[in-house]
C-alpha positions, 0 to 999 in steps of 0.5 A, a space after each residue: 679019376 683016381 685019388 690024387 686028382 680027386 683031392 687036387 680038384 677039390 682044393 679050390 673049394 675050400 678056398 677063392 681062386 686067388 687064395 688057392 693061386 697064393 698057396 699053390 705059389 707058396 708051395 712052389 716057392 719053398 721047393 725051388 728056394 728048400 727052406 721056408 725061410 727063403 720062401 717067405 723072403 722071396 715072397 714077402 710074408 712072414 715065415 708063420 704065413 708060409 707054413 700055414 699056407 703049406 699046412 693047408 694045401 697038405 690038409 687039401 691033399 691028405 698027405 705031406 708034400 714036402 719033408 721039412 728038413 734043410 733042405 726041404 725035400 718033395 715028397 712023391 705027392 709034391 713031386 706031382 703038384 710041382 710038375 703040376 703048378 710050374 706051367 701056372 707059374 710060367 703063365 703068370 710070369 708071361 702074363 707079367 711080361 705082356 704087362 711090361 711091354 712098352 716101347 718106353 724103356 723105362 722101370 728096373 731090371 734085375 741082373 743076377 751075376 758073378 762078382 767078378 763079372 760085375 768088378 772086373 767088366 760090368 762096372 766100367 760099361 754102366 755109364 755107357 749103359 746109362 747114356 743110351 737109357 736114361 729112364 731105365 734102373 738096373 739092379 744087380 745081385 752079385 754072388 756065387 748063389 745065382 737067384 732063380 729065373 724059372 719064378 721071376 726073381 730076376 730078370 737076367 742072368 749070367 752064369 757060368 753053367 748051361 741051365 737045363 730047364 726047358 722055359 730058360 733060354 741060353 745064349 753063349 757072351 763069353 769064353 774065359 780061357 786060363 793060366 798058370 801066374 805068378 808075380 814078375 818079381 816072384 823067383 821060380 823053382 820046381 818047389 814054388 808055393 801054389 795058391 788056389 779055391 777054397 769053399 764054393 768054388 773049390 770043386 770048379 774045373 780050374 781048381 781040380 786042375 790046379 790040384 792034380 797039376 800041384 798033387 806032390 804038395 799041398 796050397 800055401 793059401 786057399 781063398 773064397 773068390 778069385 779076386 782075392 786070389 789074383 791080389 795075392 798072386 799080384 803080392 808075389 805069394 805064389 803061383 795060381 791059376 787065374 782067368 786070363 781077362 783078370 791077370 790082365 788088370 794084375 800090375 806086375 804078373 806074368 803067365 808062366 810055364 807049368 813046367 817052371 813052377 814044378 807043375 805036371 803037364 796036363 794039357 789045357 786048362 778047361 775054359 769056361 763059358 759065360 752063359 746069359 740066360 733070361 726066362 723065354 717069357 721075357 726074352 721079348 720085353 722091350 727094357 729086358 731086350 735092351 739089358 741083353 743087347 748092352 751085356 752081349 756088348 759089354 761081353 764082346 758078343 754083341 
């Protein structure tokens, strides 16, 4: 047995099985969030609580795990304990989810999604969702940070990206297509302002093509959140390109050509996909199922 495993086997001795299961899922709290700040509000401790739970399990291991900069970075040895503790992770989320199946839907579900998904669409179908199950609770965290499945900080999740880790099931609800818009009353010429992202959504595929379609000139205004963007198209400030299912709400706003708003022909704006994704150890819990099949609807998947 070489070194790394001898040290690894002796961690339980120092400590009780659900002693040595709390650092274990400390450790890997801190380097799936990157910061013991976030662990520890994941978690529900104190910040003190995280860093002595991570000063032990080094203790345990002879060597640092992770270096403790923003982010927290996993040293090669913490490399090897994550690879090491996500199937224990894994296994307590399905024994949580065998806990939770009950043929009464009942108790919360937690939804984690995009803004614009819950204003836009989500909102108006809640009540619909509340006819058909009465005992159930939904919690929604809206944002452009999506919280993690892989640990159980929620249940679902809608995302406008494929995820890759293999416990993550995928299923395709959605494809937002996209257009060039401009306010009706807006007079368009080749030297039109343009409007686009700015911040975490600046590097999204509509963006980067607004900025090649605009490259002789620069933005009049650049905001945070398409909405945002979509109000300001609707007061005549210029033109931008916006997701189509949002233009349709926009009084007043028109799809236009690129070619009459001074923008070089570039072929089609890439769509985009709208993924749900819950975690393969819950896919299969009764009031989780029942969230699904309400989205897939809401979606026009179902």
């Amino acid at each position: 047995m070489d070194d790394r495993r001898v040290r690894l086997a002796r961690a339980p001795e120092a400590t009780s099985g659900g002693e040595s299961w709390d650092l274990l899922r400390t450790f890997e709290a801190v380097a799936r969030l990157g910061s013991l700040t976030a662990a520890a509000k994941s978690l529900g401790v104190s910040q003190s609580t995280v860093s002595r739970h991570l000063g032990r399990l080094e203790a345990d291991a002879g060597s640092p795990l992770l270096l403790r900069e923003p982010p927290a970075r996993l040293t090669a040895r913490g490399a090897s304990l994550l690879a090491a503790v996500q199937p224990m992770v894994d296994a307590a989320l399905g024994a949580r989810a065998a806990l939770e199946s009950t043929p009464e839907l009942r108790g919360v579900v937690t939804l984690t999604t995009v803004g614009e998904l819950l204003r836009w669409v989500l909102a108006r179908e809640l009540p619909r969702f509340f006819l058909a199950h009465p005992h159930l609770r939904l919690r929604v965290l809206a944002g452009n940070q999506i919280d993690s499945l892989a640990a159980g900080d929620a249940d679902l999740a809608l995302r406008l990206a494929r995820p890759a880790r293999g416990e993550l099931v995928a299923r395709r609800v959605a494809t937002e297509t996209f257009g060039f818009y401009a306010a009706a009353s807006l007079s368009l010429h080749a030297e039109v302002p343009w409007l686009g992202l700015a911040g975490s959504l600046a590097r999204i595929p509509e963006q980067r093509h607004a900025e090649r379609a605009f490259a002789a000139r620069r933005p009049r205004l650049l905001v945070e959140d398409v909405e945002s963007l979509g109000l300001a198209v609707q007061a005549a400030m210029g033109v931008a390109i916006l997701p189509r299912q949002l233009a349709a709400r926009l009084d007043g706003v028109d799809e236009v050509a690129p070619a009459a708003v001074g923008a070089k022909a570039l072929g089609p704006i890439p769509a985009r996909d709208v993924w749900l994704v819950v975690h393969r150890a819950k896919q299969r819990v009764p009031k989780v199922r029942a969230v699904m099949a309400w989205l897939e609807r809401a979606l026009g998947a179902g």
